[in-house]
Residue frames as a rotation matrix with the C-alpha (Angstrom) as fourth column:
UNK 1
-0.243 -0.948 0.207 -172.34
-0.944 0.280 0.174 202.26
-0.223 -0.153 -0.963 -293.47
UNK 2
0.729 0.320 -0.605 -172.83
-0.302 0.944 0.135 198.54
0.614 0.085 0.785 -294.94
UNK 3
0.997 -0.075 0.020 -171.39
0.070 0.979 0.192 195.19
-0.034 -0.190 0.981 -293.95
UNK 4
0.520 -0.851 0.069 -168.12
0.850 0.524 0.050 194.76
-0.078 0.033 0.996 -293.03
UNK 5
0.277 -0.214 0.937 -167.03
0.210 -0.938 -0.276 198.82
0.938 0.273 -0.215 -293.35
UNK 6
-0.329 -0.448 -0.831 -164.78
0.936 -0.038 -0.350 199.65
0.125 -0.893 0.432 -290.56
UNK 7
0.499 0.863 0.075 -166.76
0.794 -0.490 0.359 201.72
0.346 -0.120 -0.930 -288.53
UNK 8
0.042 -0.749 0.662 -164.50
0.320 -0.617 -0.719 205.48
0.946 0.242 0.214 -287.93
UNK 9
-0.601 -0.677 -0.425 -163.00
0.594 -0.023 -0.804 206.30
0.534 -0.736 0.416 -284.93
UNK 10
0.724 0.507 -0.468 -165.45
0.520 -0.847 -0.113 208.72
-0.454 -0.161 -0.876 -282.11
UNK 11
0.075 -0.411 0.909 -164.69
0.669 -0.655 -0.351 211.72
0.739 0.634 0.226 -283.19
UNK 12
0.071 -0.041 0.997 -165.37
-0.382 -0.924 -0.011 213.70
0.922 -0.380 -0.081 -279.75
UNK 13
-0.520 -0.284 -0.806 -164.42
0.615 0.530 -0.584 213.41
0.593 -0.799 -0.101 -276.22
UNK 14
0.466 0.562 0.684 -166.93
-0.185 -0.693 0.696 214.50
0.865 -0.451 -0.219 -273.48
UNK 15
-0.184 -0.328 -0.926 -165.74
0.448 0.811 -0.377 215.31
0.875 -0.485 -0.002 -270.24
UNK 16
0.571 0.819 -0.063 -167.36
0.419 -0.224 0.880 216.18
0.706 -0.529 -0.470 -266.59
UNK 17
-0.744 -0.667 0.044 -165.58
0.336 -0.430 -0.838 218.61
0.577 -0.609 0.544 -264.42
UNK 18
0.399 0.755 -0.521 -166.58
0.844 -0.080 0.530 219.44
0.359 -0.651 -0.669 -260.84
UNK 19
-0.035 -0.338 0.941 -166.24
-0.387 -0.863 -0.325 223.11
0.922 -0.375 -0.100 -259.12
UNK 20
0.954 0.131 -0.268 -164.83
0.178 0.470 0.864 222.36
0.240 -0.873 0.425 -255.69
UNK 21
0.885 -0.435 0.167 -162.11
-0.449 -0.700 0.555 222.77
-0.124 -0.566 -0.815 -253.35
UNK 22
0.350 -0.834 -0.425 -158.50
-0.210 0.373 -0.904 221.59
0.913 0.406 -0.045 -254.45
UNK 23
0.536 -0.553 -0.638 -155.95
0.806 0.559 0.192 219.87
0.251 -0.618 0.745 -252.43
UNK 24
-0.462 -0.887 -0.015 -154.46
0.852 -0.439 -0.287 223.36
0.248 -0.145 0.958 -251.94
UNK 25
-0.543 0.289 -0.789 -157.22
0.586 -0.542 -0.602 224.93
-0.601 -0.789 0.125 -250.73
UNK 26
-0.798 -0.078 -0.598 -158.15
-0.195 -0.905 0.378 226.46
-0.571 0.418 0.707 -253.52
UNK 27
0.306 0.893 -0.329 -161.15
-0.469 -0.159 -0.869 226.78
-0.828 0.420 0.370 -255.30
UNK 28
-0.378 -0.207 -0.903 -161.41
-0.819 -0.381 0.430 225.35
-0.432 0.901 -0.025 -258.85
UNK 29
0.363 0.421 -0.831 -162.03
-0.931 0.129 -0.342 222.63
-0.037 0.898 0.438 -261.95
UNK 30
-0.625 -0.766 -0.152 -161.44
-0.748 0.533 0.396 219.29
-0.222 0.361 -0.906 -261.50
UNK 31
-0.576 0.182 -0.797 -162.45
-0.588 0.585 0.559 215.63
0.568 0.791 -0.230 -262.98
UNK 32
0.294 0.777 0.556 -165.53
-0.935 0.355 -0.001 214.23
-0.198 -0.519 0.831 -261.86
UNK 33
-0.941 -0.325 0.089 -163.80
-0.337 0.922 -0.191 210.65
-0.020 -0.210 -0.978 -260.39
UNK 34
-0.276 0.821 0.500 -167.40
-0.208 0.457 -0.865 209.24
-0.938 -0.343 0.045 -260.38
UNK 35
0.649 0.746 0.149 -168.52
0.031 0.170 -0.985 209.87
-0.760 0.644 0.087 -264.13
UNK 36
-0.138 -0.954 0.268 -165.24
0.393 0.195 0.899 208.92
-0.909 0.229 0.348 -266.39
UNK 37
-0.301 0.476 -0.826 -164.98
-0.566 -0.787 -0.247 210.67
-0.768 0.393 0.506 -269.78
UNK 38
0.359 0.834 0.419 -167.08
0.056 0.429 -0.901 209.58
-0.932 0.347 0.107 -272.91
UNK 39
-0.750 -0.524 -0.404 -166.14
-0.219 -0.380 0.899 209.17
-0.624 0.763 0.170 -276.41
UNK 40
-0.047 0.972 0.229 -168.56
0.343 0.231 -0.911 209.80
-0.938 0.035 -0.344 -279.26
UNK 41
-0.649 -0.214 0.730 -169.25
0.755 -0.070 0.652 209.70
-0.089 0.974 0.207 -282.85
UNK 42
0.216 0.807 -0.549 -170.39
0.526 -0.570 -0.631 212.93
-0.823 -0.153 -0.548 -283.55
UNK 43
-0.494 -0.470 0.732 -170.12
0.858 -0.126 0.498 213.96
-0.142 0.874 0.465 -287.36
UNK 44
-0.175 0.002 0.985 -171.83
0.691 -0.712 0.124 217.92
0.701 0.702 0.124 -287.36
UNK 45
-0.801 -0.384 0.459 -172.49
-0.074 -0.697 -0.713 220.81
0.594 -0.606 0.530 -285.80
UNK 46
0.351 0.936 -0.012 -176.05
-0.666 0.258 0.700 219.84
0.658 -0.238 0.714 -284.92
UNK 47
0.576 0.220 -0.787 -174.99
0.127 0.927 0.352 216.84
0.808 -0.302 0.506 -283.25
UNK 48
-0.699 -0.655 -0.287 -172.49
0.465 -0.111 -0.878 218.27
0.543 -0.747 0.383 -280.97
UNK 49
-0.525 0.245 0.815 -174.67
-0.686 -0.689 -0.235 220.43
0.504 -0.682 0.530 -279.69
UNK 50
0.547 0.836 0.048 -177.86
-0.598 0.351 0.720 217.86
0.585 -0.423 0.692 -279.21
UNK 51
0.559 0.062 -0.827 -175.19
0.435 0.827 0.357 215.13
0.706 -0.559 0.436 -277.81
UNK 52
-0.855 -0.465 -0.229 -173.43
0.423 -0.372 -0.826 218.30
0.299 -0.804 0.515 -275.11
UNK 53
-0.628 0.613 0.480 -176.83
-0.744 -0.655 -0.136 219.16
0.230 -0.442 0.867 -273.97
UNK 54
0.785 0.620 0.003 -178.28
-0.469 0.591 0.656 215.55
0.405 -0.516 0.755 -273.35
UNK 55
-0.028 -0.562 -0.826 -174.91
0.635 0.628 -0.449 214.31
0.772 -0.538 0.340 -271.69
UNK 56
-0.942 -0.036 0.334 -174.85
-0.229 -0.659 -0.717 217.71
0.246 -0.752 0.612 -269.26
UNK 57
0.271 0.904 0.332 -178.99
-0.949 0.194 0.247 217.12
0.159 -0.382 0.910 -268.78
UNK 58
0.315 -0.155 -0.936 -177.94
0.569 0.821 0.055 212.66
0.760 -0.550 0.346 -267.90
UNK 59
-0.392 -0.796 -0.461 -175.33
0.586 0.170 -0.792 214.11
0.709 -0.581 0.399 -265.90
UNK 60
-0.683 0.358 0.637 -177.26
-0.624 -0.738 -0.254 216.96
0.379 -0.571 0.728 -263.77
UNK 61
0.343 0.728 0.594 -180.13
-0.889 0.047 0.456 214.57
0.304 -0.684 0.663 -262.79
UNK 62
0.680 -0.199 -0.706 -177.42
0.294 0.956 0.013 212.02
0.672 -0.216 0.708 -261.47
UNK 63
-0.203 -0.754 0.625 -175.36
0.060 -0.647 -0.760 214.04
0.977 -0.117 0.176 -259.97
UNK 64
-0.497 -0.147 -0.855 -174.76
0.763 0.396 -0.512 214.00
0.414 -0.907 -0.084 -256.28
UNK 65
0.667 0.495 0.557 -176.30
0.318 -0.865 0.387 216.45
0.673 -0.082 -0.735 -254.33
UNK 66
0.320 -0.658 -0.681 -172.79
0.301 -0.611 0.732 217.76
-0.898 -0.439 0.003 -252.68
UNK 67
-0.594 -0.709 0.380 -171.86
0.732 -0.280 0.621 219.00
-0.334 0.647 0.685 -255.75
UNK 68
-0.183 0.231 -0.956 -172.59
0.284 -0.918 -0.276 222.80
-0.941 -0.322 0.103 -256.41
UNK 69
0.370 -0.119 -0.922 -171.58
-0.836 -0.476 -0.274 223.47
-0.406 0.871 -0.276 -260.02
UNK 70
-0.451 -0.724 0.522 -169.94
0.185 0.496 0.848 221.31
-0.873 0.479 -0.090 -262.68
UNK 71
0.457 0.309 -0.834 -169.51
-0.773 -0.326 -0.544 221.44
-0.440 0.894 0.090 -266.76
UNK 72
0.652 -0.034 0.757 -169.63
0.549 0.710 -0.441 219.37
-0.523 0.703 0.482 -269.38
UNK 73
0.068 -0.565 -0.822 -166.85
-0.710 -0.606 0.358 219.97
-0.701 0.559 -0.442 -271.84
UNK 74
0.901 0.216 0.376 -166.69
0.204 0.554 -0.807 218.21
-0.382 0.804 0.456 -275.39
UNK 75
0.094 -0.995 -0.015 -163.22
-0.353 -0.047 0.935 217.87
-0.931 -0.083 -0.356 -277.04
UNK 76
0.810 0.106 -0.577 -162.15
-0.579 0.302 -0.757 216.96
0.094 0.947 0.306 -280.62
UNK 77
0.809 -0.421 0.409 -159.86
0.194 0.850 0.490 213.72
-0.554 -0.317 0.770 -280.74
UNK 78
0.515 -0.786 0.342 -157.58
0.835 0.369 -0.407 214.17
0.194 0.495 0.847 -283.21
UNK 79
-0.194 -0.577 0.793 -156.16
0.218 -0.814 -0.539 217.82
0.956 0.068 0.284 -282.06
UNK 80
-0.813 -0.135 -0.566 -157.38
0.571 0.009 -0.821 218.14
0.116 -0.991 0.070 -278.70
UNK 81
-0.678 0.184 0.711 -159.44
0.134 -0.921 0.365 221.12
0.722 0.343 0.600 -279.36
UNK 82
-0.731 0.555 -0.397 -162.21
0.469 -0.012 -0.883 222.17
-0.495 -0.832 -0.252 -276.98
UNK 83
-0.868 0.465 0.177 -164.94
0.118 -0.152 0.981 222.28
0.483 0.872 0.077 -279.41
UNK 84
0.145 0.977 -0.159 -168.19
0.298 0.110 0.948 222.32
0.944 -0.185 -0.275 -276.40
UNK 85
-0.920 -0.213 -0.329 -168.58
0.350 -0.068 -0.934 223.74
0.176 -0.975 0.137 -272.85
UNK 86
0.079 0.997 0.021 -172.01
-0.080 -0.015 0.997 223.81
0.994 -0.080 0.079 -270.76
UNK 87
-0.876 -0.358 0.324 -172.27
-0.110 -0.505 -0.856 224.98
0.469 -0.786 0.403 -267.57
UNK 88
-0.026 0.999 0.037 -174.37
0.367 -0.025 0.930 224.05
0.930 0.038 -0.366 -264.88
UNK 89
-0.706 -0.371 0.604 -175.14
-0.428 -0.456 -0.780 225.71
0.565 -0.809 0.163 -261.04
UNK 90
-0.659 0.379 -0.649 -177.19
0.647 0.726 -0.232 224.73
0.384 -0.573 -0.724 -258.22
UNK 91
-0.229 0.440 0.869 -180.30
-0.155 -0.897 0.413 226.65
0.961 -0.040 0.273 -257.48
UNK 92
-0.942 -0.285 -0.175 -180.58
0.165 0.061 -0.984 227.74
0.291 -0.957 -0.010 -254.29
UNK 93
-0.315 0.937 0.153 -184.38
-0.835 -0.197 -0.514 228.19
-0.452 -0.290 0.844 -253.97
UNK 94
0.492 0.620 -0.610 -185.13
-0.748 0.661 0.068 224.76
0.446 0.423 0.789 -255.83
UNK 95
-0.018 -0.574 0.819 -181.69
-0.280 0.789 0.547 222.42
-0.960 -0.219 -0.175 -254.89
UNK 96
0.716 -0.034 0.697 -181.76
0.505 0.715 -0.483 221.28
-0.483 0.698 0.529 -258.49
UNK 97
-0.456 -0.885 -0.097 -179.08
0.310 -0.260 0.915 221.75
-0.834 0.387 0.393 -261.06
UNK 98
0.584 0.786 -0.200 -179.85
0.259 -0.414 -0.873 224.18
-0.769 0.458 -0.445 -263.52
UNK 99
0.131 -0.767 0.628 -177.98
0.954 -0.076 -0.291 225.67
0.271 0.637 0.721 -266.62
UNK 100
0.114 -0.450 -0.886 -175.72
0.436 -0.779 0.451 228.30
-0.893 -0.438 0.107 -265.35
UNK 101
-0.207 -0.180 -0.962 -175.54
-0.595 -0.757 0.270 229.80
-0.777 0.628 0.050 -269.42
UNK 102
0.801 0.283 -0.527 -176.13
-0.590 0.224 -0.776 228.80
-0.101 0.933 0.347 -273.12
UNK 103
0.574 -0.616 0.540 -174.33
0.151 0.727 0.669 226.04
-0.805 -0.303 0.510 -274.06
UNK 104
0.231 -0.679 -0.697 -171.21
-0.920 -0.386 0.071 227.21
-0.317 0.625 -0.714 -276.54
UNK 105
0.533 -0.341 0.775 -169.95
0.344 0.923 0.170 224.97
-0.773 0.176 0.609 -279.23
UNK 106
0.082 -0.671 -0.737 -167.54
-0.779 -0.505 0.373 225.59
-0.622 0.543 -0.564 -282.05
UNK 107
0.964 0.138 0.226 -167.67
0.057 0.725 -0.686 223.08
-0.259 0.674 0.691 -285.07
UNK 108
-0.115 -0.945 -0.308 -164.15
-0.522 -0.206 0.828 222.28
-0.845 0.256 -0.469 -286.58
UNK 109
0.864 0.227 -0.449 -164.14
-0.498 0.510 -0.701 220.95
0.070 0.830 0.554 -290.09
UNK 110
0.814 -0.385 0.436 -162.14
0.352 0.923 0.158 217.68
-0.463 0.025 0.886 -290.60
UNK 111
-0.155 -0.720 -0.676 -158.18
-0.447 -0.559 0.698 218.87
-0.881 0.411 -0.235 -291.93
UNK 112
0.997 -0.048 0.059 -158.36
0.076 0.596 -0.799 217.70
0.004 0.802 0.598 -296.12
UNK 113
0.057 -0.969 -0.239 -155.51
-0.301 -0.245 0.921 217.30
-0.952 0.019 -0.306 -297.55
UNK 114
0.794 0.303 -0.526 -154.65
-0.519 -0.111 -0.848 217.68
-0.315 0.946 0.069 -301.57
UNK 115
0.388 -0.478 0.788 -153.26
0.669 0.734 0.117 214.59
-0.635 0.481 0.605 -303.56
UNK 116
0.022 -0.730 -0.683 -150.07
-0.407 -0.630 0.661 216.01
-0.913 0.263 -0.311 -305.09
């Protein structure tokens, strides 16, 4: 990118969800109020993955120790898409957060569009 090129918009949204009890008692997914979400320039499939597996590894060895489970999820900006999810659990013979599965990503290619 040289001098003075306007630098393009992130391109992904990462965001931390905790597993925990709802205001209704129930069990489930919500936003981790502590670690707000992240936008990032992330321009292939390679890079999604490497930058949803070091934000879920930042976010596991900061992480509180009342919190059991939570995932990292990775979003595409301009459609919404859910393009990354990484899962992590608390072991119960260590206390540390661990990965609870392989981390899943899906690449979307950019929409083109053909000059009439």
């Amino acid at each position: 990118m040289s001098e003075g090129e306007a630098r393009p918009n992130p391109t992904i949204t990462f965001k931390l969800e905790i597993f925990e009890r709802t205001e209704s008692g129930q069990w489930g997914w919500v936003p981790d109020p502590e670690h707000p979400e992240t936008a990032e320039y992330v321009y292939s499939p390679t890079q999604l993955l490497r930058a949803l597996v070091a934000y879920a590894t930042m976010a596991a060895r900061i992480m509180s120790s009342k919190v059991g489970r939570f995932r990292m999820l990775a979003y595409e900006r301009i459609r919404g898409a859910l393009v990354g999810h990484y899962e992590w659990g608390r072991s119960s013979e260590t206390g540390r957060l661990l990965p609870a599965c392989e981390p899943w990503t899906h690449w979307i290619t950019a929409p083109t569009a053909v000059a009439a």
